[in-house]
PDB file of N, CA, C and O in Angstrom:
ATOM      1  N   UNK A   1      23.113  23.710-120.982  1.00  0.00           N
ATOM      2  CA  UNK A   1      22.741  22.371-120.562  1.00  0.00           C
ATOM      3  C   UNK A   1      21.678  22.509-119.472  1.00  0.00           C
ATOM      4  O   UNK A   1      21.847  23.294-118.538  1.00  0.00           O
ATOM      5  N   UNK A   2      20.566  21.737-119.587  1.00  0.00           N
ATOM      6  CA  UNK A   2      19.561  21.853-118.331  1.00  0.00           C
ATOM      7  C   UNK A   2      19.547  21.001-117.367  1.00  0.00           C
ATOM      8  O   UNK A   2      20.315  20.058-117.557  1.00  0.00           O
ATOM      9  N   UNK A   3      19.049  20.979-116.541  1.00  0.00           N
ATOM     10  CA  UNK A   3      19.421  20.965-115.263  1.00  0.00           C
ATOM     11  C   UNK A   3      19.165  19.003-115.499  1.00  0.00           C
ATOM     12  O   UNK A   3      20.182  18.414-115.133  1.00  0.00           O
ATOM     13  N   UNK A   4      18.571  18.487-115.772  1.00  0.00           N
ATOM     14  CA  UNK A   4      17.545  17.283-116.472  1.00  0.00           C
ATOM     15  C   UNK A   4      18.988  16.582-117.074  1.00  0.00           C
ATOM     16  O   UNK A   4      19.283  15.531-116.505  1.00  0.00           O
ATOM     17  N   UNK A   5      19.797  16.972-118.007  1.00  0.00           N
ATOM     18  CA  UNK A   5      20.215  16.591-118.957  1.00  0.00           C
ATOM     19  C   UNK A   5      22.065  16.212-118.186  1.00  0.00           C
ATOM     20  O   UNK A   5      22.898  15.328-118.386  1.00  0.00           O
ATOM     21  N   UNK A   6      21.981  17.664-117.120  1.00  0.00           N
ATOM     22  CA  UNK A   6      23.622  17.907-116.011  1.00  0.00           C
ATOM     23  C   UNK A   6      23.070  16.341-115.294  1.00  0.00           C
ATOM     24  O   UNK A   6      24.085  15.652-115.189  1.00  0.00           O
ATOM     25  N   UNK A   7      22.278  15.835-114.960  1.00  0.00           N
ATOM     26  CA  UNK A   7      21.734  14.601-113.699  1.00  0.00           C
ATOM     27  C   UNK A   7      21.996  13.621-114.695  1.00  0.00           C
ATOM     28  O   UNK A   7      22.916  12.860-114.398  1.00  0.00           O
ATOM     29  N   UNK A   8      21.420  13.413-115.847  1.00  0.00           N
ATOM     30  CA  UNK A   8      21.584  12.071-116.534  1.00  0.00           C
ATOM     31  C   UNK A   8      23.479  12.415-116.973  1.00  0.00           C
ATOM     32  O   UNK A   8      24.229  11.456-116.786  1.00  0.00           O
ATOM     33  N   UNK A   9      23.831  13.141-117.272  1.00  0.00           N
ATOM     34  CA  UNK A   9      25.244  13.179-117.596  1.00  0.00           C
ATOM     35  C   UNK A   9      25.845  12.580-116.219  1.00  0.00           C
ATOM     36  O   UNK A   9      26.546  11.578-116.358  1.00  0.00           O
ATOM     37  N   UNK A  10      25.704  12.945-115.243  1.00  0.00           N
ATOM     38  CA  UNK A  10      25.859  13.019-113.996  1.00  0.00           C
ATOM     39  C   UNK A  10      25.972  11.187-113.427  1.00  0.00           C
ATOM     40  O   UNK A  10      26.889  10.654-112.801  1.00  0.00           O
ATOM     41  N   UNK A  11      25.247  10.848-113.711  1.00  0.00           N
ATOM     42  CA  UNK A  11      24.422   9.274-113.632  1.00  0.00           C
ATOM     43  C   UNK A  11      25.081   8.544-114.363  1.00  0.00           C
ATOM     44  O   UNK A  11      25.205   7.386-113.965  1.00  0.00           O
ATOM     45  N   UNK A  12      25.706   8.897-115.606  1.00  0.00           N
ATOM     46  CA  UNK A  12      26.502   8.264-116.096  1.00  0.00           C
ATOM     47  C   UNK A  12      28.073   7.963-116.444  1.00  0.00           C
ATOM     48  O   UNK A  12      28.752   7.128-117.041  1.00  0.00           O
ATOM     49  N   UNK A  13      28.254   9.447-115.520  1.00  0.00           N
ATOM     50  CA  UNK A  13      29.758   9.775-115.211  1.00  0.00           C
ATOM     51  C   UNK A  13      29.889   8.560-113.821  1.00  0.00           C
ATOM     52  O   UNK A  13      30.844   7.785-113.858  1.00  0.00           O
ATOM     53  N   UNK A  14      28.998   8.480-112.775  1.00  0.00           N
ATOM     54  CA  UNK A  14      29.264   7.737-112.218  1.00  0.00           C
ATOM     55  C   UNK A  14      28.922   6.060-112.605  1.00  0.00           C
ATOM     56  O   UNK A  14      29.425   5.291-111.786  1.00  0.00           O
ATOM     57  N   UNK A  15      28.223   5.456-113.613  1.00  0.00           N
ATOM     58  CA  UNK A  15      27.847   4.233-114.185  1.00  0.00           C
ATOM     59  C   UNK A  15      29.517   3.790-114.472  1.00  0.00           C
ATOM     60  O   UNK A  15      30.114   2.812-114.024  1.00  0.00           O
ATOM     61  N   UNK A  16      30.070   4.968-115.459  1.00  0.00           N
ATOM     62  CA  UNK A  16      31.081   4.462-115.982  1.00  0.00           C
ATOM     63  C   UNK A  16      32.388   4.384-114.733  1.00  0.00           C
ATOM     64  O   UNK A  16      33.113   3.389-114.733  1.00  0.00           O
ATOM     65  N   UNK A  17      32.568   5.275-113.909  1.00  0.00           N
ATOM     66  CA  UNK A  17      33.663   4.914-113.095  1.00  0.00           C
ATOM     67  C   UNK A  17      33.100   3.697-111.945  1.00  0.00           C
ATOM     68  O   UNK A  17      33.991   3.207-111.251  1.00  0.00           O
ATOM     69  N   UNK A  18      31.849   3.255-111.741  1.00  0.00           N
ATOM     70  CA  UNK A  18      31.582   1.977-111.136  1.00  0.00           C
ATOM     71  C   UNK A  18      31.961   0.698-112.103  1.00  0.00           C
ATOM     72  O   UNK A  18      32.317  -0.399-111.674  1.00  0.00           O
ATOM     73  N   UNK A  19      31.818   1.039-113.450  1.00  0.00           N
ATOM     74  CA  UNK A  19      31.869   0.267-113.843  1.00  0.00           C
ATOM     75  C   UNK A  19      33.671   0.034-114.671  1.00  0.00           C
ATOM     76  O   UNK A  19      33.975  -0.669-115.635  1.00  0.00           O
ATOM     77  N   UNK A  20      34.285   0.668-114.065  1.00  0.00           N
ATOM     78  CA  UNK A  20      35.921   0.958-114.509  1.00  0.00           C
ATOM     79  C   UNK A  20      36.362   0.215-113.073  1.00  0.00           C
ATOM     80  O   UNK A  20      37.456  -0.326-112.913  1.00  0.00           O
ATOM     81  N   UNK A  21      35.519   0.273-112.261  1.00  0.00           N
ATOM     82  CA  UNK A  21      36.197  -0.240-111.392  1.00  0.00           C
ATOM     83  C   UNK A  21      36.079  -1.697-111.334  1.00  0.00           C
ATOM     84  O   UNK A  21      36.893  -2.535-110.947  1.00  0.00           O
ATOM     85  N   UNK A  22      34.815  -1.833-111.830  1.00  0.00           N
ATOM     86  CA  UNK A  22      34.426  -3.756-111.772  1.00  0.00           C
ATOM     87  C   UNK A  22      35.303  -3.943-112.592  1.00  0.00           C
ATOM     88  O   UNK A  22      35.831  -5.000-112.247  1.00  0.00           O
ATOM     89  N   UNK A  23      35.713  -3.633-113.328  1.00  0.00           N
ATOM     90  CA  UNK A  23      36.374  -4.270-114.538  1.00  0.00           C
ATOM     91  C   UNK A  23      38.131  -4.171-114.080  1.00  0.00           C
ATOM     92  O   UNK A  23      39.019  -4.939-114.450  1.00  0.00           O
ATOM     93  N   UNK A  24      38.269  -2.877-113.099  1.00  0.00           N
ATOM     94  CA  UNK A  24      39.561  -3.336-113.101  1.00  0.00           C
ATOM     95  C   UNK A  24      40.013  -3.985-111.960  1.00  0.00           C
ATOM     96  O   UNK A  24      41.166  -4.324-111.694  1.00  0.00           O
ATOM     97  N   UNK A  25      38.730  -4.166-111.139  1.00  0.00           N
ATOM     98  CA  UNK A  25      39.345  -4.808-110.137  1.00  0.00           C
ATOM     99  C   UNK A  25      39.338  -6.534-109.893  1.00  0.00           C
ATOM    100  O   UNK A  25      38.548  -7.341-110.382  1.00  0.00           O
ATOM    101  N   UNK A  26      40.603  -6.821-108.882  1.00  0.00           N
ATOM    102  CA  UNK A  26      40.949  -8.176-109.225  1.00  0.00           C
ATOM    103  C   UNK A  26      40.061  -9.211-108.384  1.00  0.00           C
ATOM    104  O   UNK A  26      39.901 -10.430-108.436  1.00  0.00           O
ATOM    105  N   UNK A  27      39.566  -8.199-107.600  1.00  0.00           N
ATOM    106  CA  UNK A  27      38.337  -9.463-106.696  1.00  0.00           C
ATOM    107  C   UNK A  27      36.551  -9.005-107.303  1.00  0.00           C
ATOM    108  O   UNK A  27      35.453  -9.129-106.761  1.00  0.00           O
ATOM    109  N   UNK A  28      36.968  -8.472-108.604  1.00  0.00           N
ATOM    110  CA  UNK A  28      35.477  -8.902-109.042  1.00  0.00           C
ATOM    111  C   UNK A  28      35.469 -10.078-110.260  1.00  0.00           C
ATOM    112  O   UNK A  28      36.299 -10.828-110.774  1.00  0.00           O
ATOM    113  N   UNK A  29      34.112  -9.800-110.398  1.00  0.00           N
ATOM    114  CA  UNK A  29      33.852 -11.262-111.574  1.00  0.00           C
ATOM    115  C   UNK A  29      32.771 -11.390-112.314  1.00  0.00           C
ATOM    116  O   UNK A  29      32.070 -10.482-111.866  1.00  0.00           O
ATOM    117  N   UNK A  30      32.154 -11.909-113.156  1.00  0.00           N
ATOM    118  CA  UNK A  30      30.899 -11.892-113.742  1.00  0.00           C
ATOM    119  C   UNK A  30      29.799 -12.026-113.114  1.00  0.00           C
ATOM    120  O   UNK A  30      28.907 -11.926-113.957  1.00  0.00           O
ATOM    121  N   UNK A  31      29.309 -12.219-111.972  1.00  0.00           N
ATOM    122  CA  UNK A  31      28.252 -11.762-111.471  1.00  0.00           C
ATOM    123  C   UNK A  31      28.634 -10.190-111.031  1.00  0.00           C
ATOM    124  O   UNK A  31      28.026  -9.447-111.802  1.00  0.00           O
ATOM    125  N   UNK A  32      29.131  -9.701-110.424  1.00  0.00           N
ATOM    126  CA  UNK A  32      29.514  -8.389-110.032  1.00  0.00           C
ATOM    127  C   UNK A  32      29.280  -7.554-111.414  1.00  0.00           C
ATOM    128  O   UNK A  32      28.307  -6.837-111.647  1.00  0.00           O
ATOM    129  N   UNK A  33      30.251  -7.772-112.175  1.00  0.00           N
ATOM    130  CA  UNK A  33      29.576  -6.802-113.754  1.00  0.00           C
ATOM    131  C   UNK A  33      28.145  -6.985-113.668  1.00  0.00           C
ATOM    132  O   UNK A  33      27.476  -6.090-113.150  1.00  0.00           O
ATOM    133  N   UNK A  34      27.603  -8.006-114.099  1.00  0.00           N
ATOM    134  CA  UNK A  34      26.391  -8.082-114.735  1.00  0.00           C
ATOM    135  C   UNK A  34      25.686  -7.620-113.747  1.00  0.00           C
ATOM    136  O   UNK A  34      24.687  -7.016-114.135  1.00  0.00           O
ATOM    137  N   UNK A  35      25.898  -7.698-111.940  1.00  0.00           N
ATOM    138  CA  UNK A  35      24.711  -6.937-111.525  1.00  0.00           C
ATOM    139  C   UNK A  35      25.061  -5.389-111.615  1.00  0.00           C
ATOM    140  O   UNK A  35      24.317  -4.574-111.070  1.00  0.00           O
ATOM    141  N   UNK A  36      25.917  -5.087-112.135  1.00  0.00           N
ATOM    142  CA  UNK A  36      26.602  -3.457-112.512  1.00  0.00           C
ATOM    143  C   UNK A  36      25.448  -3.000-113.391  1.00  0.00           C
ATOM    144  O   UNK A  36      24.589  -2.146-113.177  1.00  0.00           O
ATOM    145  N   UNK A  37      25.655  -3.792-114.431  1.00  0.00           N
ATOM    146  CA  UNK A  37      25.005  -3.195-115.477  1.00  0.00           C
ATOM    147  C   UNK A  37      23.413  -3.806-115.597  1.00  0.00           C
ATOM    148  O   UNK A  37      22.788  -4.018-116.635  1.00  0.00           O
ATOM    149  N   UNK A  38      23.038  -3.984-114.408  1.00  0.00           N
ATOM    150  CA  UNK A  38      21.736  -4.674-114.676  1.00  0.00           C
ATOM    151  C   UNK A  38      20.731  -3.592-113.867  1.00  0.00           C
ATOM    152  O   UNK A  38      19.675  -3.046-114.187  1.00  0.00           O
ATOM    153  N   UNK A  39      21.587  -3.547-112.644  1.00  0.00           N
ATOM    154  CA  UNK A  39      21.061  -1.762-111.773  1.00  0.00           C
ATOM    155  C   UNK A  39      20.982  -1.432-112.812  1.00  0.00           C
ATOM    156  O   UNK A  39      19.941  -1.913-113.259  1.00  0.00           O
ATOM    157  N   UNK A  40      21.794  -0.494-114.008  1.00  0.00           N
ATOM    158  CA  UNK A  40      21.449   0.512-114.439  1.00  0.00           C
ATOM    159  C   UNK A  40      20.368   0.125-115.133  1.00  0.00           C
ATOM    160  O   UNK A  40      19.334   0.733-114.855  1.00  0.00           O
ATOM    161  N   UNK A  41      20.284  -0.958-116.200  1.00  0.00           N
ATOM    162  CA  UNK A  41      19.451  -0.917-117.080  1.00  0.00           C
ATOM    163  C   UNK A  41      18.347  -0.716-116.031  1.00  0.00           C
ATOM    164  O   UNK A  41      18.003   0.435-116.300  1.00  0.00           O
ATOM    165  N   UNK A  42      17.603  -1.094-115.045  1.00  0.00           N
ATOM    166  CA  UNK A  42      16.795  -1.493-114.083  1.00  0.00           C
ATOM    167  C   UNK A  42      16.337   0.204-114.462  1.00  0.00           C
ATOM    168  O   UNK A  42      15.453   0.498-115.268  1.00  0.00           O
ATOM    169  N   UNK A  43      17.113   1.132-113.724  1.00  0.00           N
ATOM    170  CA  UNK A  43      17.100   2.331-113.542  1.00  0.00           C
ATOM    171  C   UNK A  43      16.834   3.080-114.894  1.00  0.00           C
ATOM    172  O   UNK A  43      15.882   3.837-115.082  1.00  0.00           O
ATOM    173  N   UNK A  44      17.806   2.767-115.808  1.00  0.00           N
ATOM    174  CA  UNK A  44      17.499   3.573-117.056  1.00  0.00           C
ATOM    175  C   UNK A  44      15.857   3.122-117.761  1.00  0.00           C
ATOM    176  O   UNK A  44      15.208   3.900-118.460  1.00  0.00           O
ATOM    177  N   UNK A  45      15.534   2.119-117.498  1.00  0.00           N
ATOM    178  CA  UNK A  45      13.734   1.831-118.145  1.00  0.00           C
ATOM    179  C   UNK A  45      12.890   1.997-117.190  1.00  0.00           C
ATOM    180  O   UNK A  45      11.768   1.802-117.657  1.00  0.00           O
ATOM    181  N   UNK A  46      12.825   2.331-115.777  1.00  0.00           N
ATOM    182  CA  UNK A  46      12.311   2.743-115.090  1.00  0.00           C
ATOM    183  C   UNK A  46      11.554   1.533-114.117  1.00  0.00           C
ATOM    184  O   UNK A  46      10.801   1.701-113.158  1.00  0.00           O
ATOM    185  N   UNK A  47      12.009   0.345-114.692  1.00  0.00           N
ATOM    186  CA  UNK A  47      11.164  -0.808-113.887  1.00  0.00           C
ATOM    187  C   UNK A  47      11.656  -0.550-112.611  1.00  0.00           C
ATOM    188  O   UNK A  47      12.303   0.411-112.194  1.00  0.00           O
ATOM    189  N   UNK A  48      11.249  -1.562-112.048  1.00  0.00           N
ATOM    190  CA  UNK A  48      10.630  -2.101-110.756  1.00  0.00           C
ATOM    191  C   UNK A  48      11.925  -3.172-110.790  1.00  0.00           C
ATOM    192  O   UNK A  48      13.075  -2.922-110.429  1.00  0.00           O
ATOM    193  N   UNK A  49      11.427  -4.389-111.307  1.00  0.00           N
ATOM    194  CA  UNK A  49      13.307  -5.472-110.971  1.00  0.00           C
ATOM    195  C   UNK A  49      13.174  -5.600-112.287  1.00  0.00           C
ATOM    196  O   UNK A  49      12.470  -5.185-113.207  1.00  0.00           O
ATOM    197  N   UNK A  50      14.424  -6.578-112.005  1.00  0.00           N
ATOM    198  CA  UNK A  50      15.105  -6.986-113.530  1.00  0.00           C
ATOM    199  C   UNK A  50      16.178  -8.122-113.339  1.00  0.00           C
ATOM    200  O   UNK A  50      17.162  -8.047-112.603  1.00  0.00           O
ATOM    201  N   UNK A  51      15.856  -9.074-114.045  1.00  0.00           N
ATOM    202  CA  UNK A  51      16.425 -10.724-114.122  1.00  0.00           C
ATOM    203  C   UNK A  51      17.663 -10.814-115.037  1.00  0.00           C
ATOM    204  O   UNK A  51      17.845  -9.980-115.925  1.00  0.00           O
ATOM    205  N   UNK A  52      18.528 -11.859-114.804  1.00  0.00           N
ATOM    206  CA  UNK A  52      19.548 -12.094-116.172  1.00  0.00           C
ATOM    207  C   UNK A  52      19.524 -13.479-115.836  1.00  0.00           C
ATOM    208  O   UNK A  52      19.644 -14.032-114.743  1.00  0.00           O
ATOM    209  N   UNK A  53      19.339 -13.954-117.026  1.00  0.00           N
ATOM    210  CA  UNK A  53      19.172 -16.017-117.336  1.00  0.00           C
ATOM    211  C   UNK A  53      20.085 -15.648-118.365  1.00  0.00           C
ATOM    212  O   UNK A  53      20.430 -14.631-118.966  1.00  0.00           O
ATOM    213  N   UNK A  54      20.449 -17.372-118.324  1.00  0.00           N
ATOM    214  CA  UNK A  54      21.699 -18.002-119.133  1.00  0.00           C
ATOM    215  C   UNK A  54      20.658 -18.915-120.087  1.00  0.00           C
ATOM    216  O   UNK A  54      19.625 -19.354-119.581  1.00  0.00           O
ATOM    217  N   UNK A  55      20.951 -19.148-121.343  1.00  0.00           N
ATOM    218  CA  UNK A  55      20.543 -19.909-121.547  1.00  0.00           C
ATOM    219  C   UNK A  55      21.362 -21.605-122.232  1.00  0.00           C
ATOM    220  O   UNK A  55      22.562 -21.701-122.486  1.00  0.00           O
ATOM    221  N   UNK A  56      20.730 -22.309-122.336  1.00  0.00           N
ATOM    222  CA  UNK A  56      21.568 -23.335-121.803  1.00  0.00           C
ATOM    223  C   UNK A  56      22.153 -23.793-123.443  1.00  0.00           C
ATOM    224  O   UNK A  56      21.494 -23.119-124.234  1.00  0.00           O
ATOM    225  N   UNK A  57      22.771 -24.352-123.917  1.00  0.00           N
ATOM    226  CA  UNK A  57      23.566 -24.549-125.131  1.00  0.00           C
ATOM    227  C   UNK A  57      22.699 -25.357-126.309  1.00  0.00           C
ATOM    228  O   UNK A  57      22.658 -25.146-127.521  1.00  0.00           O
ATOM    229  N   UNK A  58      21.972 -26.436-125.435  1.00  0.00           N
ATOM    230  CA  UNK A  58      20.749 -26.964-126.283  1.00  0.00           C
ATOM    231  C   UNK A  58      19.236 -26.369-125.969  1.00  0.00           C
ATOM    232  O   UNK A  58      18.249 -27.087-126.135  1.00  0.00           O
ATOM    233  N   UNK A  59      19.142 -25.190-125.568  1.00  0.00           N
ATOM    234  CA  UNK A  59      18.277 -23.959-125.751  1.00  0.00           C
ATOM    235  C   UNK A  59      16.610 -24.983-124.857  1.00  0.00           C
ATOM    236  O   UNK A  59      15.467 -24.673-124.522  1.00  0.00           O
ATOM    237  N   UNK A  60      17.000 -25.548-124.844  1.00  0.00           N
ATOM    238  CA  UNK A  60      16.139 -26.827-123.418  1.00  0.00           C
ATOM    239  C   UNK A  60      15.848 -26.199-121.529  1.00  0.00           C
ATOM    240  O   UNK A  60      14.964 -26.415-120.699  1.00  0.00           O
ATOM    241  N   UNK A  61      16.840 -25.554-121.535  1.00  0.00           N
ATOM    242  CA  UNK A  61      17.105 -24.913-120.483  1.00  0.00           C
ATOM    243  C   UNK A  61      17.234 -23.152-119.701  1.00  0.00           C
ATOM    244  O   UNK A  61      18.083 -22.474-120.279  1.00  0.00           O
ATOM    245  N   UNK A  62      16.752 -22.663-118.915  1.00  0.00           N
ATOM    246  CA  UNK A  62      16.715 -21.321-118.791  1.00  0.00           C
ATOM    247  C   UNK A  62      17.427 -21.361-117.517  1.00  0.00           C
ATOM    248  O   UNK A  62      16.729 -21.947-116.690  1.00  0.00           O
ATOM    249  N   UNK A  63      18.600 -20.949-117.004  1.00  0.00           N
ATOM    250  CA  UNK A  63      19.004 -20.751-115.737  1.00  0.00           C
ATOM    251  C   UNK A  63      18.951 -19.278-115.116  1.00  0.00           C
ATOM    252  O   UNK A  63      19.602 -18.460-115.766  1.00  0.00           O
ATOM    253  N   UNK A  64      18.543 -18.969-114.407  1.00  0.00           N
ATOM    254  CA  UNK A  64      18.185 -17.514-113.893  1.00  0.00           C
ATOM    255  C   UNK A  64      19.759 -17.514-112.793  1.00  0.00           C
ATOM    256  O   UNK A  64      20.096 -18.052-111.738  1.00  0.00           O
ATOM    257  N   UNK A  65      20.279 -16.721-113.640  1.00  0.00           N
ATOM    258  CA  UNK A  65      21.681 -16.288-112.824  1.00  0.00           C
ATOM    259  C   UNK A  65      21.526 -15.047-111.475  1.00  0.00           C
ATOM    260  O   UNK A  65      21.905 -15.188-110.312  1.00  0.00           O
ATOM    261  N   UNK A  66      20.822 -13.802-112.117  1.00  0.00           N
ATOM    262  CA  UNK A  66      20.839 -12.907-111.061  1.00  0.00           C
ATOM    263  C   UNK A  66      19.479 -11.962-111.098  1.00  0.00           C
ATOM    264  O   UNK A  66      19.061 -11.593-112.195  1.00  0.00           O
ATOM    265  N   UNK A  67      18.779 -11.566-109.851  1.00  0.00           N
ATOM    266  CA  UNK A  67      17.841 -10.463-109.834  1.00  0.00           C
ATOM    267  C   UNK A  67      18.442  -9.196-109.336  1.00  0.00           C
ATOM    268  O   UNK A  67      19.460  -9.111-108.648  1.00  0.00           O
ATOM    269  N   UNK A  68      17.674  -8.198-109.775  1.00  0.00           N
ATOM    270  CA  UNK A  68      18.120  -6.978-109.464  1.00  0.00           C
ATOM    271  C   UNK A  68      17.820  -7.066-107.408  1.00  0.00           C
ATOM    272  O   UNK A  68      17.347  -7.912-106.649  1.00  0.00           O
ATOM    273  N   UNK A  69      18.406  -5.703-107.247  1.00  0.00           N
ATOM    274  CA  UNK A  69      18.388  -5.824-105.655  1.00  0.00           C
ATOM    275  C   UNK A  69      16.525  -5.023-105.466  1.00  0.00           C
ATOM    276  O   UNK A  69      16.019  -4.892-104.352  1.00  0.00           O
TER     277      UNK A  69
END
């Protein structure tokens, strides 16, 4: 295994126990996940930030729920 490949394993050993914990814990909630998994994506494509919108039921509407930090 190279050294490249031990860091991304690495990165994702810890994604998943951050993210074992949002999930099992009782004072988190759906913003907390989603900015869980929004760092990473952020991180895994290499941007700069990264947004999550709702969109609204009659598709009329865009609500911007959370930005990356």
């Amino acid at each position: 295994m190279t050294t490249e490949s031990k860091s991304k394993s690495s990165n994702y050993n810890n994604f998943y126990k951050e993210l074992a914990y949002v999930m099992g814990s009782p004072e988190s909630n759906l913003k907390d996940l989603i900015s869980l998994i929004l760092e990473e994506a952020v991180k895994i494509t290499g941007s700069q930030i990264g947004y999550y919108h709702f969109l609204a039921e009659d598709k009329n509407y865009v609500n911007l729920f959370l930005w990356s930090k």
